[in-house]
N, C-alpha and C positions, 0 to 999 in steps of 0.2 A: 792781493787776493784775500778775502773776507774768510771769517772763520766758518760760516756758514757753506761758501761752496769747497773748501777743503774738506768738510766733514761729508759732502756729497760723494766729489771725488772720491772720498777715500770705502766712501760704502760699492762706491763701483766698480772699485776695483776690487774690491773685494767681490762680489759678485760675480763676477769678471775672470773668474775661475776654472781652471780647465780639467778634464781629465785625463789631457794628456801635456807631456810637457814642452816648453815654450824657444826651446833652443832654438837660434837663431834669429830671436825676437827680441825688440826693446820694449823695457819698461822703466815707466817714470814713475821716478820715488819723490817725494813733498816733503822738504823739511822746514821748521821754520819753528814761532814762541808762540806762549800763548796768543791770540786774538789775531795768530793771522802766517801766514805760509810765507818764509823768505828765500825760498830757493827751490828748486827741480832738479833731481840726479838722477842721468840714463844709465840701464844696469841694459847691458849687453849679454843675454844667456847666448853663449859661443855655439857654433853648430856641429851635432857630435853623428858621425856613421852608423853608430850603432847605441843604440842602451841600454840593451838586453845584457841581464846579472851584472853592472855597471854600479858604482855605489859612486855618487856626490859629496862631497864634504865641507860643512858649512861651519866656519869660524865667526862666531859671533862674539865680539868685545863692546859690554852693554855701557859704558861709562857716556859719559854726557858729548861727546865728540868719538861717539861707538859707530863701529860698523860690521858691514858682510862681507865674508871674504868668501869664493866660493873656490875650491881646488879639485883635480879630479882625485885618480887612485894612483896615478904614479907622483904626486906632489906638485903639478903643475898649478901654478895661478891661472884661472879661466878669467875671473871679474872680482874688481872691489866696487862696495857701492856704500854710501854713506849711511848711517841707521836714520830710517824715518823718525823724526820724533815732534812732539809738539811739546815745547819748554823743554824740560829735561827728562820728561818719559815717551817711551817709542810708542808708536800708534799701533794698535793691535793689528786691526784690518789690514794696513798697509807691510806689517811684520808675516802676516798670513798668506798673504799676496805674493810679495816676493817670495816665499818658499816654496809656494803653488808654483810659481814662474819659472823658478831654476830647474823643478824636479817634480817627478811623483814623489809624495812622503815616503812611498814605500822603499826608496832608492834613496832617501837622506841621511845622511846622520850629522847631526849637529854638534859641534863643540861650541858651549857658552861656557865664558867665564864667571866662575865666580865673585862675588863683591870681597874685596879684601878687605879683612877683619880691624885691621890698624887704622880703618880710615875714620878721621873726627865725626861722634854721634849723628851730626847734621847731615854729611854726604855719604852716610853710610844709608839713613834708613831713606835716601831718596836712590842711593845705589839698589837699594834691595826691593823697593817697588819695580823700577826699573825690571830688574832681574828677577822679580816674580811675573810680571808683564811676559817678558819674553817665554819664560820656561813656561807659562801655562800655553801659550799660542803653540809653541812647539809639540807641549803634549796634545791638546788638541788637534792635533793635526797627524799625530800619530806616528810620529819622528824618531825614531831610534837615535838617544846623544846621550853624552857624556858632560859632567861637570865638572870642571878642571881650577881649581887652585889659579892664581897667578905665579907660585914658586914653580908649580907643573910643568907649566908651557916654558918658562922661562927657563928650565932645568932642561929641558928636553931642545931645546933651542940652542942650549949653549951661550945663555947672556949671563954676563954677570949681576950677579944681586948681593946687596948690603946695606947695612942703615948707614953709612957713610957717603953713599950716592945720594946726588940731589934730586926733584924732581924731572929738572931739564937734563939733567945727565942719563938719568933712566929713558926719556924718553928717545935721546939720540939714541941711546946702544939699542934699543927695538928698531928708529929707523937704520939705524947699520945694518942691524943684522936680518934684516927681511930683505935689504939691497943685496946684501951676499947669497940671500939663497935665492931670492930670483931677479938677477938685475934687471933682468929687461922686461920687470914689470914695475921698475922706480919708479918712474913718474906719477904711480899712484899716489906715492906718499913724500912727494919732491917739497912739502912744506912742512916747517915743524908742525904744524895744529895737525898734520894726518896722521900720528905717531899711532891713534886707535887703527886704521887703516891696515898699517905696518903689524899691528900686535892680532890684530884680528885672522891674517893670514898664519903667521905664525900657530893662534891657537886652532885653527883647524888643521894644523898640519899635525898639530900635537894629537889631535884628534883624529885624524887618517891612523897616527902609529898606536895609538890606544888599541884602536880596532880592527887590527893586522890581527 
């Protein structure tokens, strides 16, 4: 797919907007590098009875294999879906889009992670576009959320953290322990590369109990 009709697609779905929300309905997410779209991921918004004073809860984990985790109010995983991005920044429109799609704003609240401060000059200030990308689309949209550390969610989680842990070691104990809280939504993150997957539910879970 050419860069050209991903940049259509992606204004149309933006456009593509509702004012009411989309439960029960798919929607396709485009990810892919620059000069060109290398994949499609259907997000499934689950079909709820009611929505009235009902509050959504969206984990967003911005790292370059980031995604959406979307939970209700009692901590259930409804849908993961992979972050739209084009190279290693997420696509505004399509980050507008899917929130449109899950919810009204007025019933969202967002937990994004922050960019962790330890990370090498180079992937911090492409973490921190990133994560200014996201948080203005979020304000924009009028989103009630919270910014959470990585010690936060992982404190509030119950994983272990230290500089003695390795990369790959950190990222198993997030997929363990997103298995344990909801196993029979594994198969989301049944690869190591979903580890963002797994952390992203997590931080919006962290984000449901912020906002208890």
């Amino acid at each position: 797919m050419s860069r050209e009709l991903y940049q259509q697609r992606a204004g149309a779905a933006s456009r593509a907007r509702s004012d009411r929300p989309l439960h029960g309905r798919s929607f396709l997410v485009f990810t892919g590098v620059a000069g060109g779209v290398t994949g499609v991921t259907p997000l499934i918004c689950a079909p709820r009875t009611t929505v009235v004073d009902m509050t959504t809860y969206v984990g967003i984990d911005p790292g370059r294999h980031g995604a959406f985790a979307i939970l209700d109010e009692s901590g259930d995983l409804e849908s993961v879906v992979d972050l739209p991005t084009v190279g290693a920044e997420p696509v505004a429109a399509d980050v507008a889009a899917l929130l449109t799609a899950i919810d009204d704003s007025s019933r969202l609240f967002v937990a994004l992670e922050e960019p962790f401060v330890m990370t090498p000059r180079a992937s911090l200030l492409t973490q921190g576009i990133g994560y200014g990308i996201l948080l203005g689309v979020v304000g924009a949209l009028g989103c009630r959320h919270v910014r959470i550390p990585p010690k936060q969610w992982k404190a509030s989680c119950g994983i272990e953290m230290g500089g003695h842990l390795s990369q790959a070691e950190k990222k198993q104990l997030s997929l363990d322990r997103a298995t344990e809280l909801w196993p029979h939504s594994a198969h989301n993150w049944s690869r190591k590369k979903d580890d963002g997957r797994a952390e992203a539910a997590m931080i919006g879970l962290c984000g449901l109990r912020h906002d208890l």
